[in-house]
Each structure stands twice: as structure tokens, then as C-alpha cells.
N, C-alpha and C positions, 0 to 999 in steps of 0.2 A: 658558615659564612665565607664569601670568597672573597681572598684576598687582593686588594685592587695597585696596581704598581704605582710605584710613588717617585717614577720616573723624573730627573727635573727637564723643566722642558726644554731648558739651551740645547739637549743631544737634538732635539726634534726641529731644528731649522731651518728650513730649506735656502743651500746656497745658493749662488749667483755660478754659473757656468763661467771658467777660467778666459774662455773666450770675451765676456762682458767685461770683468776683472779690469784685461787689459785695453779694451777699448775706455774705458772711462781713464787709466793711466794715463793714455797717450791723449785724450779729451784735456784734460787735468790738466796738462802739460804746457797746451795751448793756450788755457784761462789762463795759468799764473804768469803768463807771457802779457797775454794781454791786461794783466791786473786785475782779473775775475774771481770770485772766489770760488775753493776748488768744488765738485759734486763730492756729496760724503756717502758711504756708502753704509746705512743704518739696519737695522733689525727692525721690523716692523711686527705688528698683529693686521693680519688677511682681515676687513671688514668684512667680508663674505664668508667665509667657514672661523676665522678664529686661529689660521695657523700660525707659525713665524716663520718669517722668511727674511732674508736680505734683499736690499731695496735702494735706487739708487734714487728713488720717486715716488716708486707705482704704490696704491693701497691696497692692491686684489695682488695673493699670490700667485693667480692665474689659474685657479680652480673656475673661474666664474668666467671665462672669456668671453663666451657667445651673447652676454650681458653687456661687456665693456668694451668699448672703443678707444680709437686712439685720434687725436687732431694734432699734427706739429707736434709729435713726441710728447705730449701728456695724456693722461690716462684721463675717459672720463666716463665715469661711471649712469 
């Protein structure tokens, strides 16, 4: 019988590029100027394959692009 890994899967998810990071900081920045509440940046599960990922919005980790569009920066499947 093979043994199957029992991995947990926080190691398995996929972050946000440092470059994104800091654009929603300086975003952020601007809202709590303006009295907005800030973007939070959450762990999601991929509706399209089941991954995780971090996400400041989107539902697709981006496995599925040529499916998903975008209108005025939201994702729409």
C-alpha cells in the first residue's frame, strides 16, 4: 500500500507577488484618508481547481484565465 503525504495544506498557497503586496498598501493608504475601509488581503480556495491562494478579491487562482474576465477590476467568471 503506498503511502499518501499528509501534507497540511497552509505550505501549499499560493502568494500574492511583493509587487501587489505593496500596491494595495499604498491603495489602503488612500482609503483610510478617504474614510474607506481598507482591501484585506484573504486566503481563498480556487473555484476552478480547489487551490489556495491569497486574494485581495479574485475567486480563480488564475489557473483558469482564458475562462475569466475582468470588467473595472473585478473578476468575472
Amino acid at each position: 500500500m503506498a503511502r499518501v503525504s499528509q501534507e497540511p495544506k497552509i505550505n501549499k498557497i499560493k502568494k500574492l507577488p511583493p509587487s501587489v503586496i505593496k500596491d494595495i498598501e499604498l491603495k489602503n493608504h488612500a482609503r483610510k484618508l478617504a474614510n474607506l475601509s481598507p482591501i484585506k488581503i484573504t486566503v481563498r480556495e480556487c473555484i476552478s481547481c480547489g487551490a489556495l491562494f491569497e486574494s485581495a478579491g479574485n475567486r480563480t487562482c488564475g489557473c483558469n484565465t482564458r475562462n475569466t474576465g475582468f470588467i473595472a477590476g473585478r473578476e468575472i467568471i
